[in-house]
Structure formats: C-alpha cells, structure tokens
DSSP file (Angstrom, degrees, kcal/mol; ACC not computed):
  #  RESIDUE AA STRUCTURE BP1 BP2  ACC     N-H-->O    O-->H-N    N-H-->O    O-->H-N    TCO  KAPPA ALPHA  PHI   PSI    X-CA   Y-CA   Z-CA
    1    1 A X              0   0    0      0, 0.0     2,-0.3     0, 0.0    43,-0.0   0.000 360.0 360.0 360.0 139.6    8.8    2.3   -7.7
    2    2 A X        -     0   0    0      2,-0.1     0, 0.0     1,-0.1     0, 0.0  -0.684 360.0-151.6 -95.5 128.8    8.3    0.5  -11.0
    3    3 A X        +     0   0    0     -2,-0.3     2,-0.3     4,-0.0    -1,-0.1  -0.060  67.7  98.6 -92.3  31.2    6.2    1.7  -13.8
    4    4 A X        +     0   0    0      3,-0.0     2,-0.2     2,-0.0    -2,-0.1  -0.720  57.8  57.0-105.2 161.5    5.5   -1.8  -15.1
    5    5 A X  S    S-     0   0    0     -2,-0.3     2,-0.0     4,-0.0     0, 0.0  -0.492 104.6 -32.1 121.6 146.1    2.8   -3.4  -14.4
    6    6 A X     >  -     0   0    0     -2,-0.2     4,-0.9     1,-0.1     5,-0.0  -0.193  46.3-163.8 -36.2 129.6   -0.7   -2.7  -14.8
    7    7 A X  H  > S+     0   0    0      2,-0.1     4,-3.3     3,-0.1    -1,-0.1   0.756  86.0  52.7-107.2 -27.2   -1.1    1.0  -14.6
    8    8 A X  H  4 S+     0   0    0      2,-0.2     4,-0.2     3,-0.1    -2,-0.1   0.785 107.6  53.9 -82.0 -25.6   -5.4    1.0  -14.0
    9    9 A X  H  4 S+     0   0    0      2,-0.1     3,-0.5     1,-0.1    -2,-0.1   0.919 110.1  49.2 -69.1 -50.4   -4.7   -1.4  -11.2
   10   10 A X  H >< S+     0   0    0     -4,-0.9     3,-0.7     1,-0.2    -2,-0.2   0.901 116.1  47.1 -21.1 -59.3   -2.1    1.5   -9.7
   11   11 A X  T 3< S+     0   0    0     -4,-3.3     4,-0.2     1,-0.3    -1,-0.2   0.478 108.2  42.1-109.0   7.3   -4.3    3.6  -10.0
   12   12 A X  T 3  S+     0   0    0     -3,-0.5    -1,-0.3    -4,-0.2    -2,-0.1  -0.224 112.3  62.4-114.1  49.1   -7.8    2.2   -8.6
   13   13 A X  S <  S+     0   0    0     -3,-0.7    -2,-0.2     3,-0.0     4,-0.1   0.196  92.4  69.6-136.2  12.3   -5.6    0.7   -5.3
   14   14 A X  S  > S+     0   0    0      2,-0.1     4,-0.5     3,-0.1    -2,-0.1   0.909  91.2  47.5 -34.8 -72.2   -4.5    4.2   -4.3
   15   15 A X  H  > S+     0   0    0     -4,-0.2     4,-1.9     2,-0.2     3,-0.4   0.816 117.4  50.2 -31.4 -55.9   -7.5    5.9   -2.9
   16   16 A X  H  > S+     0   0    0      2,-0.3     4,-2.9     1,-0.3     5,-0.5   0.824 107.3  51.1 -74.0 -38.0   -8.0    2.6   -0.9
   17   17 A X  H  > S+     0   0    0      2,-0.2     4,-1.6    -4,-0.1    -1,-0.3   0.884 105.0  56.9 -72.5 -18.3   -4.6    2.4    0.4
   18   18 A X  H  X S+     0   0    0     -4,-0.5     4,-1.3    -3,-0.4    -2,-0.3   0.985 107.3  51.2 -53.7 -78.3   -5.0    5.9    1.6
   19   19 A X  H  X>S+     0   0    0     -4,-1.9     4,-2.0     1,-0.3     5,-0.7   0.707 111.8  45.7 -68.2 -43.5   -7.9    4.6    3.4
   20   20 A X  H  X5S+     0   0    0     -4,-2.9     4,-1.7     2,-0.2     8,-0.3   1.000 106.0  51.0 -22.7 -84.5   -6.1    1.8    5.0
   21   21 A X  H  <5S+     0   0    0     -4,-1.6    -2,-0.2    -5,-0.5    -1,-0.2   0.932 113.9  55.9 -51.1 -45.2   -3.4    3.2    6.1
   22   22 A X  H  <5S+     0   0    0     -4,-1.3    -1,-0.2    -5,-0.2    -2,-0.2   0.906 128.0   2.0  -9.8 -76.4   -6.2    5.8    7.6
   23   23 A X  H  <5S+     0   0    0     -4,-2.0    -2,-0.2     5,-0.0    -3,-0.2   0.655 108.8  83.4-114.1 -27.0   -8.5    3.5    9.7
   24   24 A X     X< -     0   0    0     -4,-1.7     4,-1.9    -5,-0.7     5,-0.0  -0.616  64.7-148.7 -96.7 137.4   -7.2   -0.2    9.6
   25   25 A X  H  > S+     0   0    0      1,-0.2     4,-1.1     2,-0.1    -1,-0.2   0.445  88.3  53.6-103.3  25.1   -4.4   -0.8   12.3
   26   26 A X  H  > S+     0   0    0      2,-0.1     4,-1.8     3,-0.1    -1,-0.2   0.788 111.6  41.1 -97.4 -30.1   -2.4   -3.3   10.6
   27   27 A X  H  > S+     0   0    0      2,-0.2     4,-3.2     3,-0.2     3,-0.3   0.944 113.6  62.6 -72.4 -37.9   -1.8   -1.5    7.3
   28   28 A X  H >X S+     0   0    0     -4,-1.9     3,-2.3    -8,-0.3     4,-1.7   0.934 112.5  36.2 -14.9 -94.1   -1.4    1.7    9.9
   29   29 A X  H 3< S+     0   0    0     -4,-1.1    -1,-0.2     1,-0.3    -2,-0.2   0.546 111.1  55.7 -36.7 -29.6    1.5   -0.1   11.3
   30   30 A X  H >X S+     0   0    0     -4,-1.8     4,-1.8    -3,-0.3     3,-0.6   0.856 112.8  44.8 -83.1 -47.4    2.8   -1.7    8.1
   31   31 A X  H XX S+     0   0    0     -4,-3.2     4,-2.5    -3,-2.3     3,-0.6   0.986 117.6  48.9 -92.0 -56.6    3.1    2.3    6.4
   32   32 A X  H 3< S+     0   0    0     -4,-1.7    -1,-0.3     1,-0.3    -2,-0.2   0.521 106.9  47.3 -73.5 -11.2    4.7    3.7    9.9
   33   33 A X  H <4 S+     0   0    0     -3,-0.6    -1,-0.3    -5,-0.4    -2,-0.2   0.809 117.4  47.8-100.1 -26.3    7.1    1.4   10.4
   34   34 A X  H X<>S+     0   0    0     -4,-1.8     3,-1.2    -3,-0.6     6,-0.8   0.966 116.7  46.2 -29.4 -71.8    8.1    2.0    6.2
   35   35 A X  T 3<5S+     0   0    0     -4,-2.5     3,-0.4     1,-0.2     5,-0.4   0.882 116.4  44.5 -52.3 -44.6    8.0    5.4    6.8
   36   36 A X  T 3 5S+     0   0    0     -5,-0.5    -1,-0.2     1,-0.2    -2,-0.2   0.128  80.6  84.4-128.3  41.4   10.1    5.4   10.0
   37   37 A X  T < 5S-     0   0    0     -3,-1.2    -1,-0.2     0, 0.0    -2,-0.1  -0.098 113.6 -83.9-115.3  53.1   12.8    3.4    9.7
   38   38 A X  T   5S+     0   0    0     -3,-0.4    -2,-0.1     1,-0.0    -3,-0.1   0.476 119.0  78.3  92.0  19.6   14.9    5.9    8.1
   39   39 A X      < +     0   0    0     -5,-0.6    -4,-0.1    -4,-0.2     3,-0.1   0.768  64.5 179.5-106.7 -58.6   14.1    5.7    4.4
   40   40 A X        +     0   0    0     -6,-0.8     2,-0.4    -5,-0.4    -5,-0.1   0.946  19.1 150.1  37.4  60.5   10.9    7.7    5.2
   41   41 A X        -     0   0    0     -7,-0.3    -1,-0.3     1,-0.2     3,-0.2  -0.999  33.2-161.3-108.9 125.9    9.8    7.7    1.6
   42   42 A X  S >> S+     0   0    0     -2,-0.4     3,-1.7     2,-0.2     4,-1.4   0.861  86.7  57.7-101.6 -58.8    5.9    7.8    2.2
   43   43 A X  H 3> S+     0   0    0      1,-0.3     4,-2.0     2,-0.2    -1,-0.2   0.726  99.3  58.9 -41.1 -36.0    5.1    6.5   -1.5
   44   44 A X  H 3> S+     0   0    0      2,-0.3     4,-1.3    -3,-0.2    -1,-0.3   0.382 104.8  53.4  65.9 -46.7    7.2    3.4   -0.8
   45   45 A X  H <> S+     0   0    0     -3,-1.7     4,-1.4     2,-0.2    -2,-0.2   0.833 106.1  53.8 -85.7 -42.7    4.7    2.6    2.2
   46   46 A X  H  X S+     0   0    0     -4,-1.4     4,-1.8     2,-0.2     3,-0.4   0.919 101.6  48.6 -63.2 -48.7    2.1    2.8    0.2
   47   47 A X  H >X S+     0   0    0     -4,-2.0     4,-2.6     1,-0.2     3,-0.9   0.959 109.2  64.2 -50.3 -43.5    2.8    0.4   -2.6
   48   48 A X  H 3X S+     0   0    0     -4,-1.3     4,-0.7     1,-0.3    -2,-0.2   0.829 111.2  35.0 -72.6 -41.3    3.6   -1.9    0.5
   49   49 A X  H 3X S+     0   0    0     -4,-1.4     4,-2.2    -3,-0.4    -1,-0.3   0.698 114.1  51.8 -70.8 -29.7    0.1   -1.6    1.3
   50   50 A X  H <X S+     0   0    0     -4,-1.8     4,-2.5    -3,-0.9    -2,-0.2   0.883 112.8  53.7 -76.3 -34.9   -1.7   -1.5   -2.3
   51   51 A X  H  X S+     0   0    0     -4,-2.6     4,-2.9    -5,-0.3    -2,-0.2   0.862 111.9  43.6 -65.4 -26.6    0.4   -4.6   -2.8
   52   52 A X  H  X S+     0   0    0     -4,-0.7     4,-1.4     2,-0.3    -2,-0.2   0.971 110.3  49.4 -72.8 -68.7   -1.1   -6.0    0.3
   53   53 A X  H  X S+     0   0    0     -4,-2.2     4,-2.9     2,-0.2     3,-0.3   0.839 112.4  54.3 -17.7 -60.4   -4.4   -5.0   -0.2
   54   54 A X  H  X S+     0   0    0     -4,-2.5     4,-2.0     1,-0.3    -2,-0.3   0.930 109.6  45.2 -48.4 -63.3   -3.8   -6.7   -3.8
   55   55 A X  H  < S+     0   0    0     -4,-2.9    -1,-0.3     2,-0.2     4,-0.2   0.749 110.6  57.5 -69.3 -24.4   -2.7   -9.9   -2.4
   56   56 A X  H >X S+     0   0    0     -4,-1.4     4,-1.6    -3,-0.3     3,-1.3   0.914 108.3  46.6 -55.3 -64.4   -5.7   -9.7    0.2
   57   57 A X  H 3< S+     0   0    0     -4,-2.9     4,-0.3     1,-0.2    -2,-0.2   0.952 112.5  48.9 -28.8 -78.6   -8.0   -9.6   -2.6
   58   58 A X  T 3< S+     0   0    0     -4,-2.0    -1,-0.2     1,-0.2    -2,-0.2   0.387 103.3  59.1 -54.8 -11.4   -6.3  -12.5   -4.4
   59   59 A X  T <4 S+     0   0    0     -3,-1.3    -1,-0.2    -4,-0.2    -2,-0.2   0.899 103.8  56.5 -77.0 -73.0   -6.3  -14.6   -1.3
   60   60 A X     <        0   0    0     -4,-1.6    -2,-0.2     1,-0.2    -1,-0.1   0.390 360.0 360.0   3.9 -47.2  -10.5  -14.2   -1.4
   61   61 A X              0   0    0     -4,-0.3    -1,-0.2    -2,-0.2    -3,-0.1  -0.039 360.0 360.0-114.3 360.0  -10.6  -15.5   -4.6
C-alpha cells in the first residue's frame, strides 16, 4: 500500500469501506475473494474497495 496520494481522502473512505464490505454483497465478495486467495492481507482488500467506492463516486459525477 502506497502512501502517496491524498491522505484525507484515505482516511474519510475507510470507515465506509468497512461498511461495505459489511452489508453490500458485491464489495463482500470483492474483499473475500482478496482475502482468500492466498495473499490474505485484509488491508489490501480494503483499498480494493475504497478504490472502488472512489471510482463509484466519480462515475456519479
């Protein structure tokens, strides 16, 4: 994980990927199939989802 980059955007798309990966079942899937194909780095699943989120946003737009 890269510490370039906006660091206040990092850090207000956390809490909300938490909640994803919680309730929604595509970001579900997206963080469990990260997690468990054999890297199973759980941070790493989440940027894949904050990024997602991010690009969700930006589609909106």
């Amino acid at each position: 994980m890269s510490k370039k980059g906006n660091r206040h955007i990092r850090k207000s798309l956390h809490l909300p990927a938490l909640s994803a990966v919680k309730y929604n079942p595509i970001n579900k899937d997206l963080y469990a199939r990260l997690v468990g194909s054999g890297h199973g780095i759980k941070m790493k699943g989440l940027m894949a989802v904050q990024k997602k989120i991010l690009e969700l946003e930006l589609e909106l737009e």
